[in-house]
C-alpha positions as CSV (number, residue, x, y, z in Angstrom):
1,X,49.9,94.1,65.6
2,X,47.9,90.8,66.0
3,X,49.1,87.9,67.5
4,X,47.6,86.0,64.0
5,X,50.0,88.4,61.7
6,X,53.2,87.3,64.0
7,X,52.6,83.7,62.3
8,X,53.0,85.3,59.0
9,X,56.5,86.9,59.3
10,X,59.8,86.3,58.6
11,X,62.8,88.2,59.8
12,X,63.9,90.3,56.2
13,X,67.9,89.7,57.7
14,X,68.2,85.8,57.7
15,X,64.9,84.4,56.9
16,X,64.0,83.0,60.2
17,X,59.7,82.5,61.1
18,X,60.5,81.9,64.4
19,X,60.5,85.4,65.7
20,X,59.9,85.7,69.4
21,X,57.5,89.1,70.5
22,X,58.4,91.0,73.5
23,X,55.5,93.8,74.8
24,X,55.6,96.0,78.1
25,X,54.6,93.8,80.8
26,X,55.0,90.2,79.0
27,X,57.8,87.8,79.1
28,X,59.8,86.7,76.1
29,X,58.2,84.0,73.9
30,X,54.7,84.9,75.2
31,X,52.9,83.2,71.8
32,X,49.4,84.0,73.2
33,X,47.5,86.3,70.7
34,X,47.1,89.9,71.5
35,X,46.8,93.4,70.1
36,X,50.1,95.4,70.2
37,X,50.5,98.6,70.0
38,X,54.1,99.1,71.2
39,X,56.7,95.7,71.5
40,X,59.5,94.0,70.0
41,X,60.3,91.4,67.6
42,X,63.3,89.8,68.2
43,X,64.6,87.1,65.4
44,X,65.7,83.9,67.8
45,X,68.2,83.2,65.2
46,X,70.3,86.4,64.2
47,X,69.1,88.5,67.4
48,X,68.5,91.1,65.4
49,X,65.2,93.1,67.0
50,X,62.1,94.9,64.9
51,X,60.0,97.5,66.5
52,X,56.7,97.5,66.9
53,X,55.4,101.1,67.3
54,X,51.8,102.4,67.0
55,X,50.9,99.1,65.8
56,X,53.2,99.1,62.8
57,X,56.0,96.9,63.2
58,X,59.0,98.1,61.3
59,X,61.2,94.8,59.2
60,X,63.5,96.6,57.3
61,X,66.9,95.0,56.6
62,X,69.7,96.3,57.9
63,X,71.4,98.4,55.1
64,X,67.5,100.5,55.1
65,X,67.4,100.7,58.8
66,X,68.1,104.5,60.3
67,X,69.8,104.4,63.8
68,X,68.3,107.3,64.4
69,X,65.1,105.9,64.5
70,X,66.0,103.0,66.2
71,X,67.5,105.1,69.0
72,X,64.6,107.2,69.3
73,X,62.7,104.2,69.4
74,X,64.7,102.9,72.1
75,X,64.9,105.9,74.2
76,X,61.2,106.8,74.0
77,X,60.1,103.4,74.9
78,X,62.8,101.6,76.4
79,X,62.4,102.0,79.7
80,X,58.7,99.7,79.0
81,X,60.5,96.6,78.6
């Protein structure tokens, strides 16, 4: 994911644009453009967080979110942020 593309989204929960990135090795916030293959988007309104895996972030809404994916997500790369 592109640091240009970041600009573009909204969080699908609440609406929000201003959605902060987190990737292994970078502090919250970091708006400096980059190429991500594995990170976070975390909405600075709700909280809620999106991940961003293989270069594919994933913004679904809560009712279409699988927390079995998200857990996987979290225990595979967790331990990078």
């Amino acid at each position: 994911m592109s640091g240009s593309l970041l600009r573009l989204l909204a969080c699908p929960s609440c609406g929000n644009c201003d959605l902060e990135h987190l990737f292994p090795g970078d502090e919250v916030g970091d708006t400096s453009p980059q190429l991500a293959e594995v990170g976070l988007l975390i909405c600075s309104d709700c909280e809620r967080w999106y991940a961003i895996d293989g270069g594919i972030v994933c913004m679904l809404p809560d009712n279409l979110r699988v927390r079995a994916v998200d857990e996987a997500f979290i225990n595979k790369r967790g331990e990078s942020f």
